[in-house]
C-alpha positions as CSV (number, residue, x, y, z in Angstrom):
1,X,-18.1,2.8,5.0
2,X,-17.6,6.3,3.7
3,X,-19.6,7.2,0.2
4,X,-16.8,7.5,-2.8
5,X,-18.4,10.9,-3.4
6,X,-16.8,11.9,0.0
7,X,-13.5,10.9,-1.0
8,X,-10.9,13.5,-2.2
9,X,-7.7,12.1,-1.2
10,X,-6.6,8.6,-0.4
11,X,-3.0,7.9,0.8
12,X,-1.6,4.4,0.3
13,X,1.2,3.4,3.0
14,X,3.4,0.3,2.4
15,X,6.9,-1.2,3.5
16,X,8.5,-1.9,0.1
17,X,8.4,-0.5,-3.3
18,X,5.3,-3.9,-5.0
19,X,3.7,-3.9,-2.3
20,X,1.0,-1.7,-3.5
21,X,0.8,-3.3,-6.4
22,X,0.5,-7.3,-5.0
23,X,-2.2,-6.1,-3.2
24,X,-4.5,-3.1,-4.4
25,X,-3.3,-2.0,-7.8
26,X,-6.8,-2.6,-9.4
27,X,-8.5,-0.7,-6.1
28,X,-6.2,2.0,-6.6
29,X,-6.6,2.1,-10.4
30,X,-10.6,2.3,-9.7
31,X,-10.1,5.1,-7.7
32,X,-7.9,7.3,-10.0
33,X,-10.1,6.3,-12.6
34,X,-13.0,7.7,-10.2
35,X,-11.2,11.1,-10.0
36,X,-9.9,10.4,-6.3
37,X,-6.2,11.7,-6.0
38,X,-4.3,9.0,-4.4
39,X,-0.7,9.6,-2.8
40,X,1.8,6.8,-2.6
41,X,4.3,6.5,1.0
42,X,6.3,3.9,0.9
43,X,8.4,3.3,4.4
44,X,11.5,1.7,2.5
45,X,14.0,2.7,-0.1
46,X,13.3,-1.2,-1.2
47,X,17.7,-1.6,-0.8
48,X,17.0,-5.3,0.6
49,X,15.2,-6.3,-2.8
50,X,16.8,-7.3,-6.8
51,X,18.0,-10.7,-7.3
52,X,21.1,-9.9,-10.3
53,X,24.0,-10.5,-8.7
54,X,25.3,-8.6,-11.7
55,X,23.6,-5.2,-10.0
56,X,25.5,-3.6,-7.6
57,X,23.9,-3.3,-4.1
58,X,24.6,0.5,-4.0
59,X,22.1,0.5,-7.1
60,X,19.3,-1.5,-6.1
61,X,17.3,1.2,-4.1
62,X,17.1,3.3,-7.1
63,X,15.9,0.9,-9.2
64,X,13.5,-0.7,-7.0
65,X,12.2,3.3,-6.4
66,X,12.3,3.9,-10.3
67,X,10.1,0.6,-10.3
68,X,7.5,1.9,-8.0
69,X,6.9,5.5,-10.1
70,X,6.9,3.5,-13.4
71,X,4.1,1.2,-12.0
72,X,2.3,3.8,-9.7
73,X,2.3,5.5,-13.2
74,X,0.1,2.5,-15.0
75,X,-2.8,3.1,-12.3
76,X,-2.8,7.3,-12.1
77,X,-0.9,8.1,-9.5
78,X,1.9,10.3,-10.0
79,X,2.7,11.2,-6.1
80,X,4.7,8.7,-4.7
81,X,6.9,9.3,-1.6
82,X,9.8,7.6,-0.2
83,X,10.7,7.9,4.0
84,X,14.0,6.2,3.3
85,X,14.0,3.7,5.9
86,X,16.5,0.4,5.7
87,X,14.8,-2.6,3.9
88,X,14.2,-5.6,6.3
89,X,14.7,-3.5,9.4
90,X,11.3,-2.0,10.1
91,X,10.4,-1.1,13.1
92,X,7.6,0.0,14.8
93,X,9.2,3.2,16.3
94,X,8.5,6.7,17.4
95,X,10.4,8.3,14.5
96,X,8.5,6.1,11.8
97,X,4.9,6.7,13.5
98,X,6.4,10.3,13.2
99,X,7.0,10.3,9.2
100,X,4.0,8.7,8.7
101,X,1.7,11.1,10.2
102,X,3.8,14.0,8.8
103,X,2.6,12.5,5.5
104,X,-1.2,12.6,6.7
105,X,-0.9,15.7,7.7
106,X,0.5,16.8,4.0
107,X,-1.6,14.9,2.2
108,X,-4.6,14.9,4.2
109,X,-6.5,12.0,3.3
110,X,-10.2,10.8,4.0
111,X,-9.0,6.9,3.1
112,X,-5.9,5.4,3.8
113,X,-4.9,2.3,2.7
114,X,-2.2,0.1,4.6
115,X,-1.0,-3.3,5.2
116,X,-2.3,-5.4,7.9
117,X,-0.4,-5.4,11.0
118,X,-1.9,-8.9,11.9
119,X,0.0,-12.3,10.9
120,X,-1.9,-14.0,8.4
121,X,-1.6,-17.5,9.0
122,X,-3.3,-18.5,5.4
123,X,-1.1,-16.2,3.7
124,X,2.0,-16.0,5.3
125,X,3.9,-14.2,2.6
126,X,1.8,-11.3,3.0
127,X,3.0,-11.2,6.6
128,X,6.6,-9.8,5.9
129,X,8.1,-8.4,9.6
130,X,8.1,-5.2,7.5
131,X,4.4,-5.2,6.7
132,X,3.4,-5.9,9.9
133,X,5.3,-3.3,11.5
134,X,4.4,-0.7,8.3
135,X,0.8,-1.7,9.3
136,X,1.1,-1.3,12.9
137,X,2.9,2.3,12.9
138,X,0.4,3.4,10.8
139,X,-2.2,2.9,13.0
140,X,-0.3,4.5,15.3
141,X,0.0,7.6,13.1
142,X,-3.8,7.5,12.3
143,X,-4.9,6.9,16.1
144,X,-3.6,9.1,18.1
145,X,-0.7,10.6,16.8
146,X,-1.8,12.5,13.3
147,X,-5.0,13.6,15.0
148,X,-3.3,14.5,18.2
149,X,-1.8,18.3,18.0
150,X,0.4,17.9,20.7
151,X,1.9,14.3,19.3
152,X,5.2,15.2,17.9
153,X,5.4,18.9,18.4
154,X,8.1,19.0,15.7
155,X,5.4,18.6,13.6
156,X,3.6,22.3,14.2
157,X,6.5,23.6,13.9
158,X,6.9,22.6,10.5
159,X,3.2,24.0,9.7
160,X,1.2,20.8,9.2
161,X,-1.7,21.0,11.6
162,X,-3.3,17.7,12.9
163,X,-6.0,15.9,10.7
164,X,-8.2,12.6,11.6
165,X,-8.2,9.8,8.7
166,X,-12.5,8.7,8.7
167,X,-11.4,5.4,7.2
168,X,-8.8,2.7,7.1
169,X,-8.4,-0.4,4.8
170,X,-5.9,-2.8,5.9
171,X,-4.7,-5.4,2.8
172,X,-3.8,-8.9,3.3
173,X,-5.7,-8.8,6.4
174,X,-7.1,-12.1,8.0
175,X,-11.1,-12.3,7.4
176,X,-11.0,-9.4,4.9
177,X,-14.9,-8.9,4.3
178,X,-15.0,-5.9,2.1
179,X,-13.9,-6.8,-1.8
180,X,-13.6,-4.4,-5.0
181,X,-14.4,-6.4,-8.1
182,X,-10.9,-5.5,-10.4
183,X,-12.1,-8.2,-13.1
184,X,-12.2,-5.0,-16.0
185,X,-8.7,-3.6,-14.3
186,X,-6.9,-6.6,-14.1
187,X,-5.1,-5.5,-16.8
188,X,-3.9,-2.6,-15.8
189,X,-2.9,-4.8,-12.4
190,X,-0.8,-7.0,-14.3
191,X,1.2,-4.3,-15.9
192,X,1.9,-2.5,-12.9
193,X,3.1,-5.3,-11.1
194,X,5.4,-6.1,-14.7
195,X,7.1,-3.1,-14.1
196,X,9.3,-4.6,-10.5
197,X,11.5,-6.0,-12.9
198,X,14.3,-6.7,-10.8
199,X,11.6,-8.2,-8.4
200,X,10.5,-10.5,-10.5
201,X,13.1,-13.2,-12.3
202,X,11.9,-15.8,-13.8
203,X,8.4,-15.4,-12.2
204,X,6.7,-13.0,-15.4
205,X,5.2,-16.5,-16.9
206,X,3.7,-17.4,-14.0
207,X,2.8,-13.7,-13.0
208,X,-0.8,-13.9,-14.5
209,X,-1.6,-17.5,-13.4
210,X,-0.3,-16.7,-9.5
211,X,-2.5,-13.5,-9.7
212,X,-5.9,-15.2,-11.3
213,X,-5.7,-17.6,-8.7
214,X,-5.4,-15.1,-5.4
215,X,-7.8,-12.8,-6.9
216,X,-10.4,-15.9,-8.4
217,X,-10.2,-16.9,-4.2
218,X,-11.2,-13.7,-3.4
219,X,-14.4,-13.5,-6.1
220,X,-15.2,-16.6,-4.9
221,X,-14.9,-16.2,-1.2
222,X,-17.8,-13.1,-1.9
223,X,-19.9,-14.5,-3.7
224,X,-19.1,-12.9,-7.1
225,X,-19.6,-14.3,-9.8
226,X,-17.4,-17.2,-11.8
227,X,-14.9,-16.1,-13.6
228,X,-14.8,-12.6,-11.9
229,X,-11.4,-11.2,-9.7
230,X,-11.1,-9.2,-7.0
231,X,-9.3,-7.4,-4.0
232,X,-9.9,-7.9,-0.4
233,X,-9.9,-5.5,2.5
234,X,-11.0,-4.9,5.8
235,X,-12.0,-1.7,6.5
236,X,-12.0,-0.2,9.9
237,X,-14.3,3.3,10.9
238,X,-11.6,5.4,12.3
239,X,-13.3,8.9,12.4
């Protein structure tokens, strides 16, 4: 794994506006808290999500996008980028493997951070059709195609050279092995994820219970100690 002191930038890629935050909030709030500046993409304008049927569907993306800033906001990250693709149709397809290494290539990151493009039986929420296909073409944009100069030419012509993401962490992944204790962040955790309002009827009360538990397994699974909570990841070498 790559020393945090070698870490500048760290780009975060996920399908739908809380899916950062179900997954790495307290990871990503260590790292802003480090000094790393971390970058948001999120593949969806989140238009599949909200559960009032008093909300009108042509108001739902915004919201959900309004959502995302407000709780990128609670863990110190203020860049947060939307490719505008349709909720619940993901794809794994030239044009998104194309946005998403345009966004490497602007943000130019030594960590990225994605979802798991590997169906976790165990967890088979996590495994959204969108997830897995966010996670798949952004491995495609990290190997070969943001690294490659001649993958999408379009691409040069817009000025952004290629660039090689050293290191990948996938979330939700199956035998994740690598944990960041988030026990003195969970805080900050929770009121992120409090912030997907229209995500989240009638589930706030049972918000911190579901969240102990996931992240108590985790500790656990480590070796950590009782009463600790943390975040798994695997993390692949991709230098």
């Amino acid at each position: 794994m790559l020393d945090d002191d070698a870490i500048e930038r760290i780009l975060v890629v996920t399908a739908h506006p809380d899916d950062v935050d179900f997954g790495a909030a307290g990871t990503v709030a260590t790292w802003t808290k480090a000094g790393h500046a971390v970058t948001y993409c999120v593949v969806t304008n989140g238009d599949a999500g909200g559960f009032d049927p008093a909300v009108p569907r042509s108001e739902i993306a915004a919201i959900r996008q309004a959502e995302q800033r407000a709780a990128a906001a609670e863990v110190g990250v203020t860049d947060v980028r939307f490719l505008g693709h349709p909720d619940g149709r993901v794809v794994v397809s030239l044009d998104l493997r194309r946005d998403i290494s345009r966004v490497i290539r602007q943000v130019r990151p030594q960590r990225l951070l994605t979802q798991s493009p590997q169906r976790n039986y165990e967890r088979i929420y996590a495994s959204h059709p969108d997830h897995l296909a966010t996670g798949e073409a952004t491995l495609c944009a990290v190997y070969p195609d943001a690294r490659n100069p001649y993958a999408h030419p379009e691409l040069l012509d817009e000025g952004l050279d290629a660039w090689t993401v050293a290191e990948t962490w996938l979330m939700a992944a199956p035998g994740a092995a690598h944990v960041v204790d988030v026990t003195d962040l969970y805080d900050t955790k929770l009121a992120a994820l409090r912030q997907h309002v229209s995500q989240l009827p009638g589930v706030p009360g049972e918000l911190d219970t579901l969240l102990r538990g996931w992240l108590g397994m985790n500790a656990k699974a480590a070796g950590l100690p009782e009463g600790r909570l943390a975040e798994a990841f695997q993390v692949l070498d991709t230098a």
